[in-house]
GUMIDREN-330742 format. One line per field, with one value per residue (C-alpha): residue number from 1; residue in three letters; z negated, x negated, y. Coordinates in steps of 0.2 Angstrom, whole numbers. Layout:
! GUMIDREN-330742
k <- c(NUM	...)
r <- c(ALA	...)
z <- c(Z	...)
x <- c(X	...)
y <- c(Y	...)
//
This chain:
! GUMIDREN-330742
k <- c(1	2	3	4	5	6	7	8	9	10	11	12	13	14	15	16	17	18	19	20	21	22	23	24	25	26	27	28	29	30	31	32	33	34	35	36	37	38	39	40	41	42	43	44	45	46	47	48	49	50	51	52	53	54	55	56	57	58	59	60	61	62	63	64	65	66	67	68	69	70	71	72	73	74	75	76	77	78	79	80	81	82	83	84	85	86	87	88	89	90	91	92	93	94	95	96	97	98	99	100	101	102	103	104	105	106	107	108	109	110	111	112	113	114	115	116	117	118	119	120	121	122	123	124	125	126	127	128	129	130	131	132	133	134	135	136	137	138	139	140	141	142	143	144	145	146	147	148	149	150	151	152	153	154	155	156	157	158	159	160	161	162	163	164	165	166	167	168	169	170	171	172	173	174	175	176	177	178	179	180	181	182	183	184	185	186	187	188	189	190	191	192	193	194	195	196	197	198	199	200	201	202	203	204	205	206	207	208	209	210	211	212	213	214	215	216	217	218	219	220	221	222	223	224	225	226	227	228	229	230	231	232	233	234	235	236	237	238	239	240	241	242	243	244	245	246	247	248	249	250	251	252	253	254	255	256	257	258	259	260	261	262	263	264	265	266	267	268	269	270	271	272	273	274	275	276	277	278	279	280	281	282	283	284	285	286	287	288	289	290	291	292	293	294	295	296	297	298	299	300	301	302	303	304	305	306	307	308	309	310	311	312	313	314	315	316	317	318	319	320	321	322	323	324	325	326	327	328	329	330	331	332	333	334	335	336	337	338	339	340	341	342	343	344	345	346	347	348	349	350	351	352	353	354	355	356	357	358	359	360	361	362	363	364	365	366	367	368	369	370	371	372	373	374	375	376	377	378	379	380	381	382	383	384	385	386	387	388	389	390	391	392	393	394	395	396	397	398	399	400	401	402	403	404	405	406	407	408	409	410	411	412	413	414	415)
r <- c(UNK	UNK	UNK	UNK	UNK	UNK	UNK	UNK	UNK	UNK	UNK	UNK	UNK	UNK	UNK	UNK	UNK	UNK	UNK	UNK	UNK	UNK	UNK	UNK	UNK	UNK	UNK	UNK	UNK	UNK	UNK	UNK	UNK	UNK	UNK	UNK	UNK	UNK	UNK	UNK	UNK	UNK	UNK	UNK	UNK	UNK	UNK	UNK	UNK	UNK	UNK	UNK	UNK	UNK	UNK	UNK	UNK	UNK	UNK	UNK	UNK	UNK	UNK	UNK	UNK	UNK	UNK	UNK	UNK	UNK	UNK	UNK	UNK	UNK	UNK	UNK	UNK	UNK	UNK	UNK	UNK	UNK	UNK	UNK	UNK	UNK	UNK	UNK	UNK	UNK	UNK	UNK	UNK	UNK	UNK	UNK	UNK	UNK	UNK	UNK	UNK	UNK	UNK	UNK	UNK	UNK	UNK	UNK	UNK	UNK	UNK	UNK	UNK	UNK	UNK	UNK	UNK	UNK	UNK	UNK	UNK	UNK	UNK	UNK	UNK	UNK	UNK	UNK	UNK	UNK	UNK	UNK	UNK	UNK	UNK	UNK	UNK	UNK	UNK	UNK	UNK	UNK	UNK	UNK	UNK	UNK	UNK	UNK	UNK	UNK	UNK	UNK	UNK	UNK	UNK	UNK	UNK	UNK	UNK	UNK	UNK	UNK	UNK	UNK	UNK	UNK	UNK	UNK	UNK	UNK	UNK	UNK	UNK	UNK	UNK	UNK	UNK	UNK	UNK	UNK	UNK	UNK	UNK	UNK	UNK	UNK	UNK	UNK	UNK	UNK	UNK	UNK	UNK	UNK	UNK	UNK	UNK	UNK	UNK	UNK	UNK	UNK	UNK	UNK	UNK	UNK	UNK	UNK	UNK	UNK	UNK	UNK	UNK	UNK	UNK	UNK	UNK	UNK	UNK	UNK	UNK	UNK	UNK	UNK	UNK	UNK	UNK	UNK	UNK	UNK	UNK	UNK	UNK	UNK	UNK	UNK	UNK	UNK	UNK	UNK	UNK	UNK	UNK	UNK	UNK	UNK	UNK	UNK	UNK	UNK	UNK	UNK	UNK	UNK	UNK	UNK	UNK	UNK	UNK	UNK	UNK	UNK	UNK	UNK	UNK	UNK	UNK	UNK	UNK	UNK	UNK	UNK	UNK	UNK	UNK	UNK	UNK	UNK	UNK	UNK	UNK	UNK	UNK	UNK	UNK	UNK	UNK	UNK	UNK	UNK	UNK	UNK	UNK	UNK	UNK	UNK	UNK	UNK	UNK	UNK	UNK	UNK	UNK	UNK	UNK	UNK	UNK	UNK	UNK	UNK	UNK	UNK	UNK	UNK	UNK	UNK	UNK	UNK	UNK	UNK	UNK	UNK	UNK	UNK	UNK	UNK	UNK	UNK	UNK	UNK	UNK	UNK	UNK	UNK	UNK	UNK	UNK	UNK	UNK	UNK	UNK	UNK	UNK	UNK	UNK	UNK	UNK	UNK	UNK	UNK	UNK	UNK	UNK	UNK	UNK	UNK	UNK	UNK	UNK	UNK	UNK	UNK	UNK	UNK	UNK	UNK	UNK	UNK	UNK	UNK	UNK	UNK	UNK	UNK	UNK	UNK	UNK	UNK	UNK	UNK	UNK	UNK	UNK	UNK	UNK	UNK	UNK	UNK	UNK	UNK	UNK	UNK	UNK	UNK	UNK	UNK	UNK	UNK	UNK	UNK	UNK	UNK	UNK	UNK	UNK	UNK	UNK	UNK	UNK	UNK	UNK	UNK	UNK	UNK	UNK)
z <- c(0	-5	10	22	15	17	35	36	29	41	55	52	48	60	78	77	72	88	106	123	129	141	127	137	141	130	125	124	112	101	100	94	82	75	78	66	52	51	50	34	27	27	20	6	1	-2	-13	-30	-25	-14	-20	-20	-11	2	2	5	20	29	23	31	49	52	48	60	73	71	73	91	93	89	103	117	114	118	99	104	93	80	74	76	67	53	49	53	36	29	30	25	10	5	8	-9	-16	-11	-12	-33	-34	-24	-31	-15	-15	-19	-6	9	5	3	21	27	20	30	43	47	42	51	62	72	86	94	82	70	63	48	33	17	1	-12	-26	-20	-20	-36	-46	-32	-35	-51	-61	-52	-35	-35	-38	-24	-12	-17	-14	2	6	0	13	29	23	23	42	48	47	39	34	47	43	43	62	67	60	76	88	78	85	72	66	63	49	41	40	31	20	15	13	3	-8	-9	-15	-27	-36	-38	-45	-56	-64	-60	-60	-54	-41	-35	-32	-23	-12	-7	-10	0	4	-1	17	21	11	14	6	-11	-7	-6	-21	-32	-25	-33	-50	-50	-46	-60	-71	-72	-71	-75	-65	-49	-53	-53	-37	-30	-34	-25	-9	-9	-12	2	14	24	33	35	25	13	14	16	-1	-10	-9	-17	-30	-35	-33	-47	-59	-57	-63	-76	-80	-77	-84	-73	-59	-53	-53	-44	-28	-29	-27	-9	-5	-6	3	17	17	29	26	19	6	1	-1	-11	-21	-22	-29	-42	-49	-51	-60	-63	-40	-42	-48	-34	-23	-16	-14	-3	8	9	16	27	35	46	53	57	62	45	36	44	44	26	21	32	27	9	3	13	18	35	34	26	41	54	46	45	65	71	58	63	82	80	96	93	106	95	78	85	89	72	66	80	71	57	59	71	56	50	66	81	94	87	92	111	117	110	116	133	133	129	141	154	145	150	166	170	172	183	179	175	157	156	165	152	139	146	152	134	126	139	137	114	121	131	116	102	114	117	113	112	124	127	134	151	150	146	162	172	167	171	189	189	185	197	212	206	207	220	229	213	215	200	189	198	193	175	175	181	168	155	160	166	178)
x <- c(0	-14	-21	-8	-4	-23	-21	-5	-13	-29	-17	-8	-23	-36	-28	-22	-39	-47	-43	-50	-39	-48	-51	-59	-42	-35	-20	-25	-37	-26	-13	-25	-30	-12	-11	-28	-21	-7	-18	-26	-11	-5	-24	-20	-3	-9	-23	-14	-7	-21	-38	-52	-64	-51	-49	-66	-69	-55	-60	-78	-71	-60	-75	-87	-73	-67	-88	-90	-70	-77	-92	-81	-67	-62	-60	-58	-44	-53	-43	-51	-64	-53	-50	-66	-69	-55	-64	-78	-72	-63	-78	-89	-72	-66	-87	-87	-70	-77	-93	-100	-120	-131	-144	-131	-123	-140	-147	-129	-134	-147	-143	-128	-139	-157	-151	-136	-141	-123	-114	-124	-115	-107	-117	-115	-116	-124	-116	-101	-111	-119	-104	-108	-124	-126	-144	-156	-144	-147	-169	-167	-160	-172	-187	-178	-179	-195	-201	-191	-202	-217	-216	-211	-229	-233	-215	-213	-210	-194	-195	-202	-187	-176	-190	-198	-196	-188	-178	-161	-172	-179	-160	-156	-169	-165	-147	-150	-162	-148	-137	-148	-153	-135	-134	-146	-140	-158	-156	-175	-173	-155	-164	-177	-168	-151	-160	-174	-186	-170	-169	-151	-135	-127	-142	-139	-120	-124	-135	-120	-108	-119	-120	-101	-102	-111	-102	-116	-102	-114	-125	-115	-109	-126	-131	-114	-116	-134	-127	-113	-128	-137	-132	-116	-117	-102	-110	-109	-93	-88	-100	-89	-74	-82	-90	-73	-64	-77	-73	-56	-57	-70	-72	-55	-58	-70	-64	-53	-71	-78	-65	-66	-86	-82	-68	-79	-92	-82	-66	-53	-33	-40	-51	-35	-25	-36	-40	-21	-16	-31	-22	-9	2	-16	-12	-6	-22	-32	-21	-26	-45	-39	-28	-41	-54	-44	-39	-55	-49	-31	-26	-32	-22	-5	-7	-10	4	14	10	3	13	28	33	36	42	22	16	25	20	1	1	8	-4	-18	-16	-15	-22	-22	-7	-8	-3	7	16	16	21	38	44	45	50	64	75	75	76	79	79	62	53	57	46	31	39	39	22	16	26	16	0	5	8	-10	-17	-8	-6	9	7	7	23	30	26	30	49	52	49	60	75	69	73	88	93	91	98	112	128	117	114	96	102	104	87	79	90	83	64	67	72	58	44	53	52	35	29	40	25	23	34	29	33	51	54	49	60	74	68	71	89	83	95)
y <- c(0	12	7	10	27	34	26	36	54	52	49	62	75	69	69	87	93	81	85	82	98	112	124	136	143	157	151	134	138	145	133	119	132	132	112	112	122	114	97	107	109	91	88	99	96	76	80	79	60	55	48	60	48	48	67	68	56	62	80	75	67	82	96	86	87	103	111	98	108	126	122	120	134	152	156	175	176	165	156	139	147	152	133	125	140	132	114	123	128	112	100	104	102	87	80	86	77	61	59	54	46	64	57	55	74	83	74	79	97	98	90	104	117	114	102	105	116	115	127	139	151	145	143	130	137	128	136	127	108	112	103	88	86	90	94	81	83	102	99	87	99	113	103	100	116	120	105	113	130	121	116	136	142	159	170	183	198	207	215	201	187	189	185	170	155	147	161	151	142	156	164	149	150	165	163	147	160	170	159	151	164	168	150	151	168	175	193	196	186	192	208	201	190	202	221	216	231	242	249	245	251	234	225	235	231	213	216	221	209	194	204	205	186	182	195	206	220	235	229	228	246	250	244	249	266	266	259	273	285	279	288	297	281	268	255	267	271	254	254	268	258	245	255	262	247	240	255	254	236	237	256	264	280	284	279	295	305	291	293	312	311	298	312	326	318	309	320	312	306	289	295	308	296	283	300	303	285	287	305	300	311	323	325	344	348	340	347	363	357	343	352	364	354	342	359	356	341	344	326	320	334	331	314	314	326	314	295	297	313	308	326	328	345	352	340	348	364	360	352	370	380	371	368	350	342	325	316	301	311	321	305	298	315	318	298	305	324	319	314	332	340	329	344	354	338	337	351	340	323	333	337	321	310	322	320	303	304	314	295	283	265	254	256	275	275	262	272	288	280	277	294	301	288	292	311	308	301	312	328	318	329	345	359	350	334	343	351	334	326	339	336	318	324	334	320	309	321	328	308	301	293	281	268	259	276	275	257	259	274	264	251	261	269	285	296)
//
């Protein structure tokens, strides 16, 4: 019985992971994609009532499949790649659960990561194995390691990794250094092996994101705050979310502060509104100095007053006052402000469905056909809706040589 049902669960699992479909194809691509998660799913769901060292050899098929699948496959949209992550992630798992023979997973280790030359870029952590290998597992592997090293020749230097000829290795070197040191709670070497030569916001990023790991939480403030000082760059920006995101956690009294230092050094509508969210009901005094000093950017200042503030009316007002230019906000903006006043907005529905129409091309017609049929729309029953039939007389004598604009217009139910 037991048997038959583990016969059961790997036919259930492993055909929709394998195929001898054309993946090259687009679509075709990502419907095996969809056919492999869903396999995953079935794989997960049996865990509580299926024995581990089952779990783990069908676990083990399916990732070996789904890697010779990735090779093959226009995984554009990545979502074959999204499960062969998902196996990823479930193999150390499933191996800590089965308590599969330590030699066999560490040349398995090794094998997937030094090598198979077909598919390499996914990486194994062995923070993950460390439960399945346990104390003498874990020296095994790192003599392993130390062993591959051994073979590279001298360590090149920084520039010089890309071009090496084995440079896969000494990227896996140094992951596994990474992730070891993370292991073994080492705080010298985190810094040594995620900081590097400190040249690089995202280093010092990485850096504080193995202190939080390890719940070194000062520490990762530390090292996140000297990522978002870095620079104005967008790993430090992408740093200054972080850095906040840590306070708020761990440190919320500072965090507010925090947000207005990334505001003031990268002002834009998203830095407003994560400064907006952190004031809470301290926003009117943060007010002014933020309106001020989006002024400069007049997209970012309406689309604030409009998405974060939610008052359509200041961001009609600020797009006028500031001789807003940008077509797309404006089109966020004429969504919004048509609910207060649906005839104020047609003048700049006009001018963008002719900013529009300055490119040909199917879809510019398309687009343009439905802000006219929106305007005909809101004018209806109003001394506009005559105006706005007229302009759609106009465009069509004004383009008459583009069929293609006539048949969208006609598409769309234009007179």
């Amino acid at each position: 019985m037991k048997n038959e049902r583990v016969t059961s669960l790997a036919d259930a699992v492993l055909p929709l992971i394998r195929t001898r479909s054309d993946l090259y194809r687009y679509s075709a691509a990502n419907a095996h994609g969809r056919d492999m998660h869903e396999a995953i799913d079935i794989l997960e769901a049996a865990i509580p009532t299926t024995d581990p060292a089952e779990i783990y050899t069908i676990t083990h098929k399916a990732l070996a499949s789904s890697l010779k699948v990735i090779a093959r496959a226009d995984d554009s949209a990545g979502i074959i790649g999204d499960a062969c992550r998902r196996l990823l992630d479930l193999h150390p798992k499933a191996a800590a659960a089965a308590s599969p023979p330590v030699g066999k997973l560490i040349d398995w280790m090794m094998k997937f990561q030094f090598e198979d030359d077909e598919v390499d870029y996914f990486e194994l952590d062995p923070v993950a194995y460390a439960p399945a290998l346990g104390d003498v597992g874990m020296a095994a592997y790192r003599k392993r390691l130390a062993e591959v090293e051994a073979t590279l020749g001298p360590r090149p230097s920084d520039d010089e990794r890309w071009s090496s000829g084995h440079s896969h290795a000494w990227f896996t070197l140094d992951w596994n250094a990474q992730r070891l040191a993370v292991l073994d709670h080492d705080i010298d070497a985190i810094i040594r092996t995620h900081a590097k030569d400190r040249k690089v916001a995202a280093w010092l990023q990485d850096t504080a994101e193995a202190f939080e790991e390890i719940g070194e939480i000062d520490r990762a403030i530390d090292w996140a705050k000297q990522a978002t000082d870095f620079d104005r760059g967008h790993q430090s920006r992408k740093a200054a979310d972080y850095w906040c995101g840590l306070l708020e956690a761990n440190r919320p009294d500072e965090a507010l502060e925090a947000w207005l230092s990334v505001f003031r050094k990268w002002p834009s509508s998203t830095s407003a509104a994560q400064l907006h969210k952190a004031a809470g009901k301290a926003w009117p005094d943060y007010r002014d100095e933020v309106m001020a000093t989006l002024a400069a950017s007049p997209s970012d200042a309406v689309l604030f007053a409009l998405l974060t503030l939610k008052e359509p009316e200041f961001a009609w007002s600020l797009a006028h006052s500031l001789a807003l230019d940008s077509d797309h906000t404006w089109s966020e903006l004429v969504k919004a402000y048509e609910k207060v006043d649906p005839l104020a907005v047609l003048p700049i529905h006009q001018r963008l469905v002719e900013n529009e129409l300055v490119e040909a091309g199917a879809q510019h017609y398309r687009l343009a056909a439905r802000r006219l049929a929106r305007m005909r729309k809101l004018a209806a029953g109003s001394e506009r809706a005559e105006v706005v039939d007229e302009l759609v007389a106009e465009l069509r004598e004004t383009h008459r040589r583009r069929p293609r604009l006539q048949q969208e217009f006609d598409r769309a139910g234009l007179p």
